[in-house]
C-alpha positions as CSV (number, residue, x, y, z in Angstrom):
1,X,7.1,72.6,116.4
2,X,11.0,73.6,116.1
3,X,11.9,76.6,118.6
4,X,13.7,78.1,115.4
5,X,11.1,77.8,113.3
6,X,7.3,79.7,112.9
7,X,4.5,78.1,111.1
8,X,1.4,79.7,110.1
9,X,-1.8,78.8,107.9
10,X,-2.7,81.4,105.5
11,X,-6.0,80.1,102.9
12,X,-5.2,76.6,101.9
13,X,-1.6,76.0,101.6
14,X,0.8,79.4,102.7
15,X,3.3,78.3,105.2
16,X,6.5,80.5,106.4
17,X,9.0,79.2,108.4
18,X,11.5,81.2,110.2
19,X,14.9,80.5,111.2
20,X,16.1,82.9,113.5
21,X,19.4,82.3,113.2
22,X,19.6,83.5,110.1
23,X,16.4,86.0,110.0
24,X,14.8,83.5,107.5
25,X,11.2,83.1,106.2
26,X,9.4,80.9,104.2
27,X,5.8,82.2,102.6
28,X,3.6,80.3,100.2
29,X,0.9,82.6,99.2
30,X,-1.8,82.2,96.6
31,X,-2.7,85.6,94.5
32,X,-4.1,86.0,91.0
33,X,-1.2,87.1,89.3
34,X,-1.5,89.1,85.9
35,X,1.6,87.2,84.0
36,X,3.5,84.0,84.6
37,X,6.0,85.2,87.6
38,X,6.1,83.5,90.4
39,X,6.2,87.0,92.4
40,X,5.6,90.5,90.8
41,X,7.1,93.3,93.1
42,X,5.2,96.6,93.1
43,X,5.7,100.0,95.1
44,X,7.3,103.2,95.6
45,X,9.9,104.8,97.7
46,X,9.0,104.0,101.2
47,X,7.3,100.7,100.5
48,X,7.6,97.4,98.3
49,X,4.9,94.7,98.3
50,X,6.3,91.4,97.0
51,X,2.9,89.4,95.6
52,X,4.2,85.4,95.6
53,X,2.0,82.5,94.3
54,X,5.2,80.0,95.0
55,X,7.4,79.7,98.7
56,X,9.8,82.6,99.0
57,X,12.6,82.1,101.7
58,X,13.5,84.9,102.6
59,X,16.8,86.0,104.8
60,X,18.5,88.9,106.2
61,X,22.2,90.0,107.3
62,X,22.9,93.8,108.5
63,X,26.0,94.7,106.3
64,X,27.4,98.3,106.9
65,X,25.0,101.0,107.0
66,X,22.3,98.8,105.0
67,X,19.8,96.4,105.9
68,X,20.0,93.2,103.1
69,X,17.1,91.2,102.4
70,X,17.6,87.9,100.1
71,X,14.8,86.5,98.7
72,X,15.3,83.0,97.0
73,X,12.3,81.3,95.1
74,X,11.7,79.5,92.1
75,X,10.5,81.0,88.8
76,X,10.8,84.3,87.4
77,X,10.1,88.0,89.1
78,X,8.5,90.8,87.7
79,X,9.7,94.0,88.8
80,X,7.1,97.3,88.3
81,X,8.3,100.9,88.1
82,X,11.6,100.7,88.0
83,X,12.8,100.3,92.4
84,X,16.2,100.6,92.3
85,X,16.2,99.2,95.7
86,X,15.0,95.4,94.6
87,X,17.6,93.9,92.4
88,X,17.2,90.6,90.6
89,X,20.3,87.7,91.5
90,X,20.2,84.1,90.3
91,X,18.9,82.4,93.3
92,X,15.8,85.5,93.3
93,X,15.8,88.9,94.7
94,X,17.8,91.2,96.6
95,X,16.5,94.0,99.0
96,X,18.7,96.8,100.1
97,X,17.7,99.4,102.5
98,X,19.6,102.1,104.4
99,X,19.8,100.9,108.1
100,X,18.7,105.0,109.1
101,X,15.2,104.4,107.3
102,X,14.6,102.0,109.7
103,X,13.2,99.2,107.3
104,X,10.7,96.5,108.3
105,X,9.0,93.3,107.0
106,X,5.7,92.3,107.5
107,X,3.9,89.4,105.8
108,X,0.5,88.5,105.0
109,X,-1.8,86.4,102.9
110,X,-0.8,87.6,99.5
111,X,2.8,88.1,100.1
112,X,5.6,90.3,101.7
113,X,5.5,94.3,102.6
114,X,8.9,96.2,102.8
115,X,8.3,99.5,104.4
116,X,10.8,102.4,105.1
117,X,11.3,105.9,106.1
118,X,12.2,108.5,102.9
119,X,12.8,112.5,103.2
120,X,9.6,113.7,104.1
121,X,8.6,111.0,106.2
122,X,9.1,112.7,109.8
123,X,6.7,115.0,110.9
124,X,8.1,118.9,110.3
125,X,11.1,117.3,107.6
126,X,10.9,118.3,104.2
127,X,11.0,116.0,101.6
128,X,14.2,118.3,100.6
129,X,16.4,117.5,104.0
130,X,18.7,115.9,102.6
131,X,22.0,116.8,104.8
132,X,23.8,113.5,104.5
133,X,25.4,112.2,101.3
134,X,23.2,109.3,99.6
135,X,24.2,106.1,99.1
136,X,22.6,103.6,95.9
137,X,23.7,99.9,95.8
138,X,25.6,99.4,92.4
139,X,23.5,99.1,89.5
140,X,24.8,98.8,85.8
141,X,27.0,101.5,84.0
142,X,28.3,102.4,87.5
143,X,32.3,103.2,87.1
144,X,35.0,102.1,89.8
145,X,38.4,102.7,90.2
146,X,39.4,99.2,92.3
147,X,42.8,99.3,94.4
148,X,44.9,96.7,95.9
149,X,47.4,97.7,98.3
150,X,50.8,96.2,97.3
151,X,49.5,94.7,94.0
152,X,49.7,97.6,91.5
153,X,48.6,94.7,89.1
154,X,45.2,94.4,90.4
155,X,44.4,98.2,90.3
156,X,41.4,98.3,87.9
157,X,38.9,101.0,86.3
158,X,36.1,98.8,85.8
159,X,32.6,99.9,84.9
160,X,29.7,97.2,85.9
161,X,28.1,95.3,83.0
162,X,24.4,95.0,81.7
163,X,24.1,91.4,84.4
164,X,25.7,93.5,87.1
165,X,29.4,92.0,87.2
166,X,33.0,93.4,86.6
167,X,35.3,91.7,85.5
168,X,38.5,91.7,88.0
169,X,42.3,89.9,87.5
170,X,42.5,86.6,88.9
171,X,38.5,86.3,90.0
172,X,37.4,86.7,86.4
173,X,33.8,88.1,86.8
174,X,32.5,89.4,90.5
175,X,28.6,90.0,90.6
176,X,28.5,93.5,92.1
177,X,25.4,94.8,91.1
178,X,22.9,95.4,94.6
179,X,26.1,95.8,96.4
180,X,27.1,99.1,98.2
181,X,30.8,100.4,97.6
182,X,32.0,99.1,101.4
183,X,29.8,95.7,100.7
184,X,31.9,95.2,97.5
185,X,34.9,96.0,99.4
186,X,34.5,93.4,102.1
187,X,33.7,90.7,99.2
188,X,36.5,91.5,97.2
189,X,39.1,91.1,100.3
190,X,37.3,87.8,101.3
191,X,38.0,86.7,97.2
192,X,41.2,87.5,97.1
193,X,42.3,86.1,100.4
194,X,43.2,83.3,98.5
195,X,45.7,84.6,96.1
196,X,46.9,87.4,98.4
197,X,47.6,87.6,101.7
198,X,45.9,89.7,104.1
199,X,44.6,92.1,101.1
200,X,43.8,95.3,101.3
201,X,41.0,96.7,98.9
202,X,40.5,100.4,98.4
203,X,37.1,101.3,96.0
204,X,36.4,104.6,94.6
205,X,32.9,105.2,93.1
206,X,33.8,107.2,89.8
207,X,30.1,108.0,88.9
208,X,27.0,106.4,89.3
209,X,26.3,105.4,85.8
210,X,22.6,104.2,86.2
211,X,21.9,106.9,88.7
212,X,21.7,110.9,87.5
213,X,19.9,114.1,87.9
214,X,18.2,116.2,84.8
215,X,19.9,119.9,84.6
216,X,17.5,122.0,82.4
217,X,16.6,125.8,81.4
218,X,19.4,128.9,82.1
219,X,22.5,126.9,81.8
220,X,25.1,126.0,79.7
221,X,24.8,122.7,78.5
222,X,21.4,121.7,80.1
223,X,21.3,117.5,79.7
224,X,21.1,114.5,82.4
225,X,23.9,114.8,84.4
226,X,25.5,111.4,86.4
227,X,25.5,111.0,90.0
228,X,29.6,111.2,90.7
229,X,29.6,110.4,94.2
230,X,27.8,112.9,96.3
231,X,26.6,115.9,94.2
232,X,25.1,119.3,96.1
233,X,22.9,121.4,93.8
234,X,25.7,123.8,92.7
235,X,27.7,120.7,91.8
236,X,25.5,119.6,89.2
237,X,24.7,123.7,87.7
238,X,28.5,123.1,87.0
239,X,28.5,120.2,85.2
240,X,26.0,121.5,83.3
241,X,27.9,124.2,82.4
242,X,27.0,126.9,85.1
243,X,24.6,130.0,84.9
244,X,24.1,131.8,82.1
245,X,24.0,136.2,82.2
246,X,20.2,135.1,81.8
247,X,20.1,132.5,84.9
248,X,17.9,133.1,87.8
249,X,15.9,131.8,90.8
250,X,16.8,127.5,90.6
251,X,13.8,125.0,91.4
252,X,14.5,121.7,92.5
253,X,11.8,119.0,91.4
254,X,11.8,115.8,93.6
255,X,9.1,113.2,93.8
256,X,7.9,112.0,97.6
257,X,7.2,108.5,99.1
258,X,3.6,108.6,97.5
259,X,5.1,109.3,94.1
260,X,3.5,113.4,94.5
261,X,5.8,115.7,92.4
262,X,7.5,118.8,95.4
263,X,9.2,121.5,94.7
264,X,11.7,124.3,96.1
265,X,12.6,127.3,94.8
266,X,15.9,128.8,95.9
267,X,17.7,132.2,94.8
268,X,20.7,132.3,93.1
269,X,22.0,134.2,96.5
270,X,21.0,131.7,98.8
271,X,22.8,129.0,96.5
272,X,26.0,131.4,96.1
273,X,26.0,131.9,100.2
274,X,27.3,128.8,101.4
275,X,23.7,127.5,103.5
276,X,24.1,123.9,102.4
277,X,21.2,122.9,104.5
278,X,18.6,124.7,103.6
279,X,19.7,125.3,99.5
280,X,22.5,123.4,98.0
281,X,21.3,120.3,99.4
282,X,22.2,117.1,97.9
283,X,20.9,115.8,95.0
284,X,19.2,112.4,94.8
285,X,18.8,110.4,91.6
286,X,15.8,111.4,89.1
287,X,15.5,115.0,90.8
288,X,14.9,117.4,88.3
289,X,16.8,121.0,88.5
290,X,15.4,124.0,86.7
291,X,17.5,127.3,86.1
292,X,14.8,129.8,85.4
293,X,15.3,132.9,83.3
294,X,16.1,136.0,85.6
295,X,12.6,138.1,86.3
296,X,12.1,141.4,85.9
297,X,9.9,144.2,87.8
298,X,10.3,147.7,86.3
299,X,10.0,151.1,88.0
300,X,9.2,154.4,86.0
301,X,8.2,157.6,87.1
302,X,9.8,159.9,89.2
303,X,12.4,158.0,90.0
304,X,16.0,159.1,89.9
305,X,17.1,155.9,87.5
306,X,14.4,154.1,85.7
307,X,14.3,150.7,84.1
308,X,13.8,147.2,84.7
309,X,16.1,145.6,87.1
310,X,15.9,141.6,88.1
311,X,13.5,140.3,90.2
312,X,14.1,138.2,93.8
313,X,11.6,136.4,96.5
314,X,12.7,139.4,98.9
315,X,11.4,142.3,96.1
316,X,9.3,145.1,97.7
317,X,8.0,148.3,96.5
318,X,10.4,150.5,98.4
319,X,13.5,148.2,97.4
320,X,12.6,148.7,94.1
321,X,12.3,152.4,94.3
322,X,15.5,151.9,95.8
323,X,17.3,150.2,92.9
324,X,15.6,153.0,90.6
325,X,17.8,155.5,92.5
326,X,15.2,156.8,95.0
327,X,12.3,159.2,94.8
328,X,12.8,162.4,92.3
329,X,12.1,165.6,93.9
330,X,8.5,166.1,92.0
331,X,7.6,162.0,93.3
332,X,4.0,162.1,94.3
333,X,5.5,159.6,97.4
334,X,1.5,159.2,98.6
335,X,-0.1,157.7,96.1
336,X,2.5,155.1,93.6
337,X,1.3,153.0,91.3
338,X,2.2,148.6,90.6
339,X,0.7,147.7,87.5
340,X,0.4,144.3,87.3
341,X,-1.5,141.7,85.1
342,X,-3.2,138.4,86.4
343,X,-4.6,136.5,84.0
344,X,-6.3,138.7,80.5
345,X,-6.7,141.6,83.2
346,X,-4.4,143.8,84.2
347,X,-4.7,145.2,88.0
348,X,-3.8,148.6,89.1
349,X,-2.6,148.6,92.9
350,X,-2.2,152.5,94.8
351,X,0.3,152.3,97.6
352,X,0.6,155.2,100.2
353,X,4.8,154.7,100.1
354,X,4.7,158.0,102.3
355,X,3.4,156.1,105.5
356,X,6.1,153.1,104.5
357,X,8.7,155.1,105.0
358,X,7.3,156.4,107.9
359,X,6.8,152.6,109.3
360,X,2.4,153.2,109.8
361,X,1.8,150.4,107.2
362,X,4.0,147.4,105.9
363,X,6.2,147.5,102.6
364,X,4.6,146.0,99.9
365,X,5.5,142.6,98.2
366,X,6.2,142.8,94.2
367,X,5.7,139.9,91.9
368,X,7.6,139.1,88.9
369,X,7.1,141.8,85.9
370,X,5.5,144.0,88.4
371,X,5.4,147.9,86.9
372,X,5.7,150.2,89.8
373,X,4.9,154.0,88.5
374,X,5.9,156.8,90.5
375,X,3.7,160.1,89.5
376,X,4.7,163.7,89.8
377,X,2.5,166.1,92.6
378,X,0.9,168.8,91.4
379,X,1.6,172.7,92.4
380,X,-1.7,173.6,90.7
């Protein structure tokens, strides 16, 4: 058996060769397949099985920040639920995965397994740590503004086809689509090196036109919104026309490796601060954000100012009685009132707010539409 090579029997007839040289594969592997292609890919973020009933040779080159898989067989591929990191290509399928995931490859009898680390993954991260920008491989729809230094001729806006090519002066069409913006880059230097020399190619993503986030409830023009570049959570509120006077706390909807919906709720305050790490985070594609209407919790009583005022995660009785102006003279401060209804019931809760001010018992938490009543003592 060839040093550079791996053979191994799997049922009858799957063989897979490997080339080291060139990180290349061969697998023949026999699995009941519900239509005609010769390999159906199936998965979720974080891991890709590729089901073959024909020899897939597969190899792999590290290009950037991206590990690139290239899977050449013949027939037709079926792609299920819509992974944006398997592309299709004329020799078969392409497989691009961020180098910091730290993708693998395994193989067995039915076919090949692509696993890889998403937000969430590491123990203690949540699936919402996402402090570095993301980075898609070009898909259709994307926009680029293409630059060549010295060649003002060449400088193109160009926006990448239904087959995943642009069209580019004196190369004609350039398949792009599976390539990231620095991958393009490179091919587009090596292409022109023959018409220009020594070129220098400069690539601007414009927006992501196959990628985008869904802006919805308290803003101004609530819609799908494109991924232009990097976008934090505040970037996309604004091009969705910004808060409303009725805006409140914003929930972020984003899906995890097993395809389980999360969610995290941040306060208009916390966005508004400037903590980018822990509330405007980045946005990935297909994350939903939701601009709630501002809550209420409404103090009456005797109180110096009574009303409703809006409602954050950090409410509390004595806050509230705070925004209401303070306790009256006549406030019965011993026994207060928060009316508040769960479910068909309504629930009465009597707070001492005499020994909270004193510090002998802990403030008390208010929920949205929370009614806090502050009675009057009696002098007889």
């Amino acid at each position: 058996m060839n040093g550079n090579s791996l053979i191994r029997r799997v049922g009858k007839a799957a063989v897979i060769a490997a080339l080291c040289a060139f990180s290349a594969l061969t697998l023949s592997a026999r699995a009941a397949q519900p239509d005609d292609a010769a390999v159906r890919v199936v998965g979720h973020p974080g891991e890709i099985q590729c089901i073959a009933s024909t020899p897939i040779e597969v190899s792999s080159e590290t290009a950037g920040t991206a590990m690139r898989w290239l899977l050449r067989f013949r027939g037709n591929a079926t792609v299920i639920g819509g992974l944006r990191e398997v592309t299709k290509s004329d020799a078969g399928l392409t497989v691009d995965l961020p180098l910091e995931s730290k993708p693998t490859l395994t193989w067995d009898a039915e076919g090949l397994t692509f696993k890889w680390l998403v937000p969430g993954d590491r123990p203690g991260q949540s699936i919402f740590a996402s402090y570095t920008p993301p980075a898609y491989p070009l898909g259709p729809g994307d926009k680029l503004l293409i630059n060549v230094y010295n060649v003002s001729d060449m400088n193109q806006s160009v926006t990448v086809d239904p087959d995943g090519y642009v069209t580019f002066p004196v190369l004609d069409k350039v398949q792009v689509q599976g390539l990231t913006v620095n991958q393009l880059q490179h091919k587009l230097e090596t292409l022109l090196a023959q018409y220009v020399k020594a070129p220098q190619v400069n690539i601007q993503l414009v927006e992501y036109g196959s990628r985008y986030v869904n802006v919805l409830g308290e803003v101004g023009s609530p819609g799908r919104i494109p991924l232009k570049g990097a976008l934090r959570v505040l970037d996309a509120i604004s091009q969705a026309g910004g808060f409303t006077t009725k805006s409140g706390d914003v929930e972020i909807q984003r899906r995890d490796a097993s395809g389980k919906l999360k969610t995290m709720v941040v306060t208009q305050q916390e966005l508004l601060g400037g903590n980018t790490e822990k509330s405007n985070i980045y946005v990935l594609d297909q994350d939903v954000i939701n601009v709630e209407s501002v809550k209420s919790i409404y103090v009456s009583g005797e109180v110096k100012s009574p009303g409703s005022f809006p409602y954050n995660q950090d409410m509390t009785l004595l806050r509230a009685i705070t925004l209401a102006g303070g306790f009256s003279q006549w406030a019965k401060k011993g026994s207060v009132d928060i009316l508040r209804q769960t479910g068909d019931k309504p629930k009465r809760i009597e707070v001492n707010a005499s020994k909270i001010e004193k510090g002998k018992i802990d403030d008390v938490p208010l929920e949205p539409n929370d009614h806090v009543v502050v009675r009057a003592r009696k002098f007889f």
